[in-house]
C-alpha positions in Angstrom: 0.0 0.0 0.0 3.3 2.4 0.4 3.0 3.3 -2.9 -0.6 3.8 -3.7 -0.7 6.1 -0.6 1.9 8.1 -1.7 0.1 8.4 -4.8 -3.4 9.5 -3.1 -1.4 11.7 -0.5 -0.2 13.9 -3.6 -2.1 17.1 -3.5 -2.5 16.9 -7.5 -3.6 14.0 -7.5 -6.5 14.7 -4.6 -7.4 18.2 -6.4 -8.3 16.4 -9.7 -10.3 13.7 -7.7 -12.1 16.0 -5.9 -13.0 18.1 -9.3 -14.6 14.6 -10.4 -15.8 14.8 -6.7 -14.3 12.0 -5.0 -12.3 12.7 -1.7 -9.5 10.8 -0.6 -9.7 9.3 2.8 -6.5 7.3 3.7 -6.4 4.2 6.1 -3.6 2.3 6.2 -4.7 -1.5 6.8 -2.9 -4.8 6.0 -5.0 -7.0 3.5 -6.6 -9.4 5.9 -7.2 -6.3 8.5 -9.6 -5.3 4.9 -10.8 -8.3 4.7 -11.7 -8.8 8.4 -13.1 -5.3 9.4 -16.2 -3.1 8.6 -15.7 -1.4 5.4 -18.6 0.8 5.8 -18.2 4.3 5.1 -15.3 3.4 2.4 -16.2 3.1 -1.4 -12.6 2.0 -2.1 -10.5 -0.5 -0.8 -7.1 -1.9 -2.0 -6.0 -5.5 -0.7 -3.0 -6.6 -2.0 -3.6 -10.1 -2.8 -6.4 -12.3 -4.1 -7.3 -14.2 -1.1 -7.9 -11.0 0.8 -10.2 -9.7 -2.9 -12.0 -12.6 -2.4 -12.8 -12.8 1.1 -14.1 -9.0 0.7 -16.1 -9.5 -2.4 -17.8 -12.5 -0.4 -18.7 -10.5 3.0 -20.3 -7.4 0.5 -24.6 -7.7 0.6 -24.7 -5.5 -1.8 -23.0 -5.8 -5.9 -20.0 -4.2 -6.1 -17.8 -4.0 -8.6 -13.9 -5.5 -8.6 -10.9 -3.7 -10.9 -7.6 -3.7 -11.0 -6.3 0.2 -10.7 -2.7 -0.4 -10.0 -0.3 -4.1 -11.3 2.8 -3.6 -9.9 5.0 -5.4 -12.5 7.8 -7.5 -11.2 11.2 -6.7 -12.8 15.0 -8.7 -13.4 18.0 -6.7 -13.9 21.7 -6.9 -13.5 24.6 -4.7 -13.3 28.0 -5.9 -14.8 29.9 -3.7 -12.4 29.4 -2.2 -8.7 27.9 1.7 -9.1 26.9 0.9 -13.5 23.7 1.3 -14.5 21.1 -1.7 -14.3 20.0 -3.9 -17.7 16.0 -5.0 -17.2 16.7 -8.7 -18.3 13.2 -9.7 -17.8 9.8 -8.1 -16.9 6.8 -10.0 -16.1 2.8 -7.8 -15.9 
């Protein structure tokens, strides 16, 4: 979550969500404290694995809807010297 926080803590990014009139309201919660605890008043919530996803989508009595706003990708790389410039060798979505 470190890094989508950051994103939704940047004061650009808040003012052009609140022009499409949605306000950012942070709480920082591990994925099965998500999956576990009342989500009522949040319209948003960002578990960071699929059994956690599923275990909210299953305790919802109402539809909602599940989307994937952020894939982190996971990236190889090497260096052939100490202090050079990595080479991606690999990058998986």
């Amino acid at each position: 979550m470190a890094s989508k926080s950051d994103y939704f803590k940047d004061p650009e990014v808040q003012r052009l969500l609140l022009k499409h009139g949605l306000r950012v309201d942070i709480h920082r919660l591990g994925s099965r404290g998500i999956a576990t605890q009342s989500l009522r008043g949040m319209g948003t919530v960002f578990p960071s694995g699929q059994p956690a996803a599923k275990l909210i989508l299953n305790r919802q009595d109402h539809s909602v809807r599940s989307v994937r706003p952020f894939v982190t990708p996971l990236v190889l790389g090497t260096a052939p010297r100490a202090n050079s410039p990595w080479t991606p060798i690999s990058v998986f979505p």
